[in-house]
C-alpha atoms as one frame of an Amber mdcrd trajectory, in Angstrom:
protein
  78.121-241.511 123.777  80.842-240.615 120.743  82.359-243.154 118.913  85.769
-241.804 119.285  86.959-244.644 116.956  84.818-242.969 114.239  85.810-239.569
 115.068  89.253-240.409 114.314  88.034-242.369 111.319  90.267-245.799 112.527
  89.066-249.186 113.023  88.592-250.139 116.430  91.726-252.590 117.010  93.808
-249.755 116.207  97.376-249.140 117.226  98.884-246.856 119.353 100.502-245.662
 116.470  97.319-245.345 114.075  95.127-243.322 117.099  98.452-240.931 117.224
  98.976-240.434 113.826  95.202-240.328 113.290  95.165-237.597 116.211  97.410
-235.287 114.534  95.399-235.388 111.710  92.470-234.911 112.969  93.611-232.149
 115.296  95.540-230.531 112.098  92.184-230.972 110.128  90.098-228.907 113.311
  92.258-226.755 114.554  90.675-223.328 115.486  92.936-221.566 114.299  92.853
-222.961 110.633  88.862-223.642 110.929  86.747-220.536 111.768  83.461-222.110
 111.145  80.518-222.624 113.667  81.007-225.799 115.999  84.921-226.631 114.532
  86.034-225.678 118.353  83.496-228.256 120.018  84.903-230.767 117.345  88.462
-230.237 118.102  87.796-230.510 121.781  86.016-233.762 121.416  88.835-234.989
 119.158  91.289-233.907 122.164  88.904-236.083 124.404  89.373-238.974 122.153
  92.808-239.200 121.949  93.109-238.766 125.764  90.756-241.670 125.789  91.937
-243.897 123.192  95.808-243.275 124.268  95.646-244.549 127.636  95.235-248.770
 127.676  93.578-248.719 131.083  90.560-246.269 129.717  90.671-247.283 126.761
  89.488-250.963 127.797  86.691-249.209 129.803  85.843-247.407 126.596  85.262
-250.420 124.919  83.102-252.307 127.497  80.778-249.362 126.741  80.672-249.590
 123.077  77.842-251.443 120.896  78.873-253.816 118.178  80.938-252.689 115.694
  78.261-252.403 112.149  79.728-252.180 108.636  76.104-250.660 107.731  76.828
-247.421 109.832  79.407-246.929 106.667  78.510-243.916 104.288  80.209-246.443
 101.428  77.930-249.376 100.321  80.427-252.369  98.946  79.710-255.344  96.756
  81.989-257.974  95.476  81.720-260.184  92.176  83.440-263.365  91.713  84.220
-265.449  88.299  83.863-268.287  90.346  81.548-269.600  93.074  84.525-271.331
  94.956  88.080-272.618  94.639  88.662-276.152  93.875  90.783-278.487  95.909
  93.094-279.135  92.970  96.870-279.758  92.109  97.536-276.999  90.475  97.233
-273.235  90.278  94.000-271.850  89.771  93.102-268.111  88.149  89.880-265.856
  89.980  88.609-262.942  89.364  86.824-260.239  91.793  85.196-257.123  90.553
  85.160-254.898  93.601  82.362-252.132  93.615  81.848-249.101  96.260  79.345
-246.601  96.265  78.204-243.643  98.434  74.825-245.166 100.581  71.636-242.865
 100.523  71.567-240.181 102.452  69.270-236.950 102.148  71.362-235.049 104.220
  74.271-234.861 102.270  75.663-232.227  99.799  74.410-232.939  96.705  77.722
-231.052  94.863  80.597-229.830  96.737  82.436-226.722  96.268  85.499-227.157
  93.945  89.055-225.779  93.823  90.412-225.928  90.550  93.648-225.030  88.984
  94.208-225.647  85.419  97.786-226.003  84.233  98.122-225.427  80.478 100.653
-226.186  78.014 101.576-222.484  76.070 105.075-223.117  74.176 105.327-222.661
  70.863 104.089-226.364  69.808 100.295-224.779  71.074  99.930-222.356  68.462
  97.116-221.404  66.018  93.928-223.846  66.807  95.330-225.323  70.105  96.046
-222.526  71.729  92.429-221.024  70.182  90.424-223.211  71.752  91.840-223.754
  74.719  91.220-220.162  75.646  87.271-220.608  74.343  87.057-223.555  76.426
  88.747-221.481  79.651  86.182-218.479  79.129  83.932-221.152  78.644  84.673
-222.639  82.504  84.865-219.563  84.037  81.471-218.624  83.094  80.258-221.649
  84.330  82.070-221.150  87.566  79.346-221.383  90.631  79.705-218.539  93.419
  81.193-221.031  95.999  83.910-222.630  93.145  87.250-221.293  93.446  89.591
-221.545  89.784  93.437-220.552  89.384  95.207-220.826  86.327  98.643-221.689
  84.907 100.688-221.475  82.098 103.916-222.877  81.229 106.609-223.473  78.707
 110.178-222.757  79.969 109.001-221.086  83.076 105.665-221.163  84.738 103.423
-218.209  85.129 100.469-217.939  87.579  97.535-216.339  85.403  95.297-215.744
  87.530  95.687-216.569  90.682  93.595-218.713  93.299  90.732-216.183  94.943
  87.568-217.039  97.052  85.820-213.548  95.271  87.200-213.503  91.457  86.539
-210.960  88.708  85.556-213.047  85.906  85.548-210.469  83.728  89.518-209.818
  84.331  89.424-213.764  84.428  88.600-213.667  80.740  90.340-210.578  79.873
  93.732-212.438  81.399  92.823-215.501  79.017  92.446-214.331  76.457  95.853
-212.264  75.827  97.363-215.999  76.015 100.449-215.790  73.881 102.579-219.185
  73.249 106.216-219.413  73.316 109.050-221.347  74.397 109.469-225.242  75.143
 107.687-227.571  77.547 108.531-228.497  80.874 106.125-229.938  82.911 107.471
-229.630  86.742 107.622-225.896  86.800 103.641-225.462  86.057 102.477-228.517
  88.292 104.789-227.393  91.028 102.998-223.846  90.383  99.549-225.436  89.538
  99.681-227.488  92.953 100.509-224.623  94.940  97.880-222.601  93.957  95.349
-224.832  94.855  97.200-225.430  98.558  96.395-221.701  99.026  92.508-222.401
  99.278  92.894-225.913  99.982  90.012-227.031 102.336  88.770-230.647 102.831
  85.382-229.404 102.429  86.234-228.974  98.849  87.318-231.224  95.695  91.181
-230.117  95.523  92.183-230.858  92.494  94.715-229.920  89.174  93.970-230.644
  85.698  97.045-230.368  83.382  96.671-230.062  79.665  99.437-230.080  77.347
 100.288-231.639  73.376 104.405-232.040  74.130 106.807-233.967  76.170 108.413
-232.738  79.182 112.569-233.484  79.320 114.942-234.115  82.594 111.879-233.340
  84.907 109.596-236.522  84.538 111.200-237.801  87.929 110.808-234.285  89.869
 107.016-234.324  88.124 106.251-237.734  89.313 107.453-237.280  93.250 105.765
-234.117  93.305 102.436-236.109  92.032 103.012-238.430  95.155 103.498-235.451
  97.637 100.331-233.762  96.324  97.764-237.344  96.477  99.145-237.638 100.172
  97.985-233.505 100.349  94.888-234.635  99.221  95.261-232.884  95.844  93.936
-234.924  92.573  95.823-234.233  89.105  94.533-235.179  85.723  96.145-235.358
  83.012  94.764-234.421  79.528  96.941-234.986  76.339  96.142-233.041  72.837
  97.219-234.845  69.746 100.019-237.216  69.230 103.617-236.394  70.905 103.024
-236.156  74.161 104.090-239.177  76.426 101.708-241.181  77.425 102.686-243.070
  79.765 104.379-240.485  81.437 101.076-238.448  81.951  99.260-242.244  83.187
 101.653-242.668  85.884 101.372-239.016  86.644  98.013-239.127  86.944  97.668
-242.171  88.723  99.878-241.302  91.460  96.700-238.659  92.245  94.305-241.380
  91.571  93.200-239.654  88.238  93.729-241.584  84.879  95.220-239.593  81.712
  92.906-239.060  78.265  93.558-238.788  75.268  92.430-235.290  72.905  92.600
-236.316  69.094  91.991-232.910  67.592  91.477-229.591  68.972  87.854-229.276
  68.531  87.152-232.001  71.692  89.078-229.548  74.608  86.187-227.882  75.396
  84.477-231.697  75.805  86.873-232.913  77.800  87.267-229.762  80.035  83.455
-229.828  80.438  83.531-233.527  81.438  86.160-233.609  83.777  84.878-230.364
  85.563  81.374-232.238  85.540  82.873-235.089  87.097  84.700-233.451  89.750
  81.213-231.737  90.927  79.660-234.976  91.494  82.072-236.221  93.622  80.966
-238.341  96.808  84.504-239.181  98.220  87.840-238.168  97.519  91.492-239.345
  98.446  90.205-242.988  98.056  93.053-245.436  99.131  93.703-249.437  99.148
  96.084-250.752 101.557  96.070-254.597 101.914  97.917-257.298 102.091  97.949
-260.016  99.858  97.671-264.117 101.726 100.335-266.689 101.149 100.255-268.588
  98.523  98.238-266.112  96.360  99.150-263.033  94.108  97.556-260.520  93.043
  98.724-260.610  88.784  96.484-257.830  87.948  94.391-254.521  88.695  92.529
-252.141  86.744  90.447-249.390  87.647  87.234-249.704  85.420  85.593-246.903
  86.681  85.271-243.682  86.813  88.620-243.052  85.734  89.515-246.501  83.869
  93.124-247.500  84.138  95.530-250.079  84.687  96.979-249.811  88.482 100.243
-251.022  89.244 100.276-253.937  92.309 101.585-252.209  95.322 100.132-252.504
  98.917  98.738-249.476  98.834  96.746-248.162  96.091  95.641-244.395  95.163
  91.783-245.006  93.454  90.423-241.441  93.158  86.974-240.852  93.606  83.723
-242.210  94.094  81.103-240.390  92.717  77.682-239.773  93.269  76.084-241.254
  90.192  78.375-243.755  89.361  80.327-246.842  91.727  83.865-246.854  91.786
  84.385-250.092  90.526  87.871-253.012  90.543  88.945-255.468  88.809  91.160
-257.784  90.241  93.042-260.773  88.684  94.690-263.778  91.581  96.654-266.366
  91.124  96.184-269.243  93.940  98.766-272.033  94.259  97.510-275.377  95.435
  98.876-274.709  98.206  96.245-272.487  99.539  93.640-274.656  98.963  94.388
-277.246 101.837  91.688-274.984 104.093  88.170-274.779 103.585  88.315-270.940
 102.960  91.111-268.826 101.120  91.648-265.216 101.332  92.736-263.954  98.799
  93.302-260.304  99.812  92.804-258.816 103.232  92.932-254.750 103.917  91.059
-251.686 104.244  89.903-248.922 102.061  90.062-244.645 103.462  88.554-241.910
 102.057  87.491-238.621 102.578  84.002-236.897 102.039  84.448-233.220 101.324
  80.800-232.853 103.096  82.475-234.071 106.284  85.236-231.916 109.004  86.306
-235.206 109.826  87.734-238.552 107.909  85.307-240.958 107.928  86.248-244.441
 109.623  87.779-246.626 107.008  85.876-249.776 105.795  87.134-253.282 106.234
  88.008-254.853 102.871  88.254-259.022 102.348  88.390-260.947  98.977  87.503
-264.881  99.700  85.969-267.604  98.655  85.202-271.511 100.006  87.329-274.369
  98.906  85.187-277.183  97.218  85.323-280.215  95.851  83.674-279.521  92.638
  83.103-276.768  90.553  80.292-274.922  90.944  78.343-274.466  87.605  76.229
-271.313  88.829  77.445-268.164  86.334  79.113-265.811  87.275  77.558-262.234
  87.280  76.947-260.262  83.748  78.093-257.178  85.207  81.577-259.031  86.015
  81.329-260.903  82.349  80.979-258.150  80.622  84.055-256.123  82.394  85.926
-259.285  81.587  85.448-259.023  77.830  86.159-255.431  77.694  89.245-256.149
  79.386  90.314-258.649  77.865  90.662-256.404  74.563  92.586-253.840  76.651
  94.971-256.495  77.392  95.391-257.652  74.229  96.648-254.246  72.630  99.226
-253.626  76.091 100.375-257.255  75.099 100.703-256.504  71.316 102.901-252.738
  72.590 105.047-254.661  74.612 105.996-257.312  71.616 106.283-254.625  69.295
 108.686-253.298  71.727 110.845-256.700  71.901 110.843-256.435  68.023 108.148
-259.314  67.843 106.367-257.522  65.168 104.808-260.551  63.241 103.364-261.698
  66.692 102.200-258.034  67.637 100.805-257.783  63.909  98.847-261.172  64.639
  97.789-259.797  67.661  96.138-256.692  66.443  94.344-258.522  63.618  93.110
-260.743  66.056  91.905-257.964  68.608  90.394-256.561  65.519  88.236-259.133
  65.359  86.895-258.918  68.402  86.531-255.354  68.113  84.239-255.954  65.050
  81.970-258.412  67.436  81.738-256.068  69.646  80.634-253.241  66.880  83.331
-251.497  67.029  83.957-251.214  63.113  86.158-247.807  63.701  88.248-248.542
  65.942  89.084-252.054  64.277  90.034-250.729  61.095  92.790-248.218  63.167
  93.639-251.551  64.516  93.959-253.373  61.438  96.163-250.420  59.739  98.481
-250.346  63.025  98.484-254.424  62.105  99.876-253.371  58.409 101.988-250.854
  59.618 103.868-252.658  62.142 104.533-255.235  59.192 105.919-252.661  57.194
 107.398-249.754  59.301 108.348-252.192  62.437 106.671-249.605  64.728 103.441
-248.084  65.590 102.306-244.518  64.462 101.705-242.717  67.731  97.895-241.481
  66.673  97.215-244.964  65.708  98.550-246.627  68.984  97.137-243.921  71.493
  93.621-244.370  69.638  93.742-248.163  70.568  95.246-247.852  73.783  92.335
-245.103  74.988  89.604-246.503  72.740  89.944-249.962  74.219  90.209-248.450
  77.398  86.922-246.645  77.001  84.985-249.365  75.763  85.509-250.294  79.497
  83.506-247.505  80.502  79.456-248.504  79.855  78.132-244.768  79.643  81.302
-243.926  77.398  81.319-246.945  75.183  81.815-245.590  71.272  79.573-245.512
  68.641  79.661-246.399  65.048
């Protein structure tokens, strides 16, 4: 027999609400008239069947009876946790843990090794983009397209004051008119943002399938004016799509943070382009990336116990970045060769220790696998640990140790921004030297001495120079990333 639960990808104590809104969709997802493939009618049919089921209380009890145990290893997502501790302590007084939450896809031989991508790439061409920008962004375009597999669909856009669809999203491209249309690139005007994301996201709704990574990767080297707020809800309409966005930023004044929260809105993470010669690398990773995905449209929703708080996330990987503390959380991807991996800092008053177990978060984690018609059933996420008497003195894990470190030096440069910001500049000078320090343990002897001349600048100037704080902000946020960690 189906397990209609499953099929509609919801837990089985379900709602009424979560099996409707889960039915719609499903049914949306199936629907003959959107999905032409073999067997998508017999699917929709049997998604009909369990909604009639699953609706109705009195059948839906005799459903049940008929049901085996519910098994977290009938998941396609394998999850481990780390802690920094074995167990709380029954103390007086607040106590700090840390959990380093890791998913990845479980083994299976019958799954798609690389999915079929649909890619629009939304690129910067005002005026700011001339001469070697603007060069090798169009050799790193030619250089995509001819890359392209038969089943990947790319659409491109440009924009400065108005956007322009380049060439547009098609399931049977010329790439030789692909290239042709590249290359006659000519930059002009300002930069606003909105117009080519709105334009960018578009085209890829036009081919959109769930059977395919959906996804936009903007690339510009200005900042956007009086649209950041349109930019940002649109980023929140397309991750509920089921659209990722990336955000790629060439030299130094382009906003930042403006293209982080962007970015993580879809999940994604923004990076950081020093000099024009690395667009084609980044291009080529991020495209890489995107063809090894597992999952897609992965999302946290929990809910944090009394008398604990969740003070911190971050991302670590594939796409490191800190993630702001909400009760529901857009994480990307998982891919196939590498976990997606969490880092969680909690608070726990003493309070919460009066019980012999503490939870310290409580929720569940979706996601989509573009090899799949359906959502998969979501998995059943739970952060705890045992209340003791005494400390345990069993180590924690290396692999949790070691994300701790490299975090810790992440930290320590967002902390230094923010007192340069309050005009603490001896403390966010003190700061950096010290971080340099630690960057030189770690051998990291470049990106120390940028730290040490940000630490003589701010003493002097009173303000960061925005190559030398993007460099720390994105090389300590790399050194997070094991397979990305620099070299000197």
């Amino acid at each position: 027999m189906s397990d209609y639960y499953a099929l509609l990808g919801i837990f089985r104590d379900a709602t009424k609400e979560e099996i409707k809104r889960a039915y719609f969709e499903a049914a949306q997802r199936v629907h003959p008239d959107k999905n032409e493939a073999p067997g998508e009618t017999e699917i929709f049919l049997d998604v009909q069947k369990a909604y009639d089921i699953l609706s109705n209380p009195k059948k839906r009890a005799e459903y049940d009876l008929s049901l085996a145990p519910e098994e977290e290893s009938s998941s396609p997502i394998l999850q481990r946790t780390f802690y920094s501790r074995q167990s709380l302590v029954r103390l007086n007084e607040t106590q700090l843990i840390y959990a380093l939450l890791e998913w990845k896809p479980r083994q299976n031989k019958n799954e798609v090794i690389s999915p079929p991508l649909n890619i629009c790439l939304v690129l910067d061409n005002s005026t700011s983009m001339k001469g070697e920008n603007i060069g090798m962004v169009k050799a790193s375009a030619i250089h995509l397209i001819r890359s392209l597999r038969p089943e990947d669909i790319l659409s491109v856009v440009t924009f400065s004051d108005r956007a322009k669809v380049l060439i547009p999203s098609s399931l049977r491209p010329d790439h030789r008119k692909m290239e042709n249309k590249i290359r006659v690139m000519h930059p002009s005007g300002g930069t606003e943002i909105f117009q080519g994301l709105q334009e960018g996201v578009a085209q890829v709704r036009k081919n959109f399938s769930a059977e395919r990574v959906n996804h936009v990767i903007l690339l510009t080297d200005g900042q956007t004016y009086g649209d950041e707020k349109e930019s940002l809800e649109l980023a929140k309409e397309t991750a509920d799509f089921g659209i990722g966005i990336s955000g790629l930023g060439i030299g130094e004044d382009w906003n930042d943070e403006f293209l982080d929260e962007l970015a993580s809105r879809a999940g994604s993470s923004s990076s950081y382009i020093a000099n024009p010669q690395e667009i084609q690398k980044f291009l080529e990773e991020k495209f890489k990336q995107l063809a090894k995905v597992f999952a897609e449209n992965v999302e946290l929703k929990f809910n944090a116990s009394p008398n604990t708080e969740l003070t911190y996330i971050y991302r670590v990987q594939p796409n490191a970045a800190h993630l702001l503390s909400k009760k529901t959380i857009q994480l990307g991807m998982i891919l196939r060769d590498k976990p997606l991996t969490l880092l969680l800092e909690f608070t726990v008053k003493s309070s919460a220790v009066i019980e012999d177990e503490v939870n310290l978060l409580v929720g569940s984690l979706s996601f989509e696998i573009p090899s799949q018609t359906l959502q998969s059933q979501p998995m059943r996420v739970r952060v705890f640990r045992e209340v003791t008497e005494k400390a345990s003195l069993e180590p924690p894990s290396p692999t949790l140790v070691q994300a701790l470190a490299n975090l810790n030096l992440f930290r320590m440069q967002e902390t230094a921004q923010k007192e340069a910001a309050d005009g603490k500049y001896n403390e966010a000078s003190r700061r950096l030297q010290h971080l340099a320090t630690h960057l030189l343990s770690h051998g990291e002897r470049s990106m120390a001495k940028t730290v040490l001349l940000e630490a003589e600048n701010l003493q002097g100037e009173q303000s960061f120079s925005e190559e030398g704080r993007k460099k720390i902000k994105y090389g300590t946020r790399a050194l997070l990333l094991p397979a990305e960690k620099g070299k000197n």
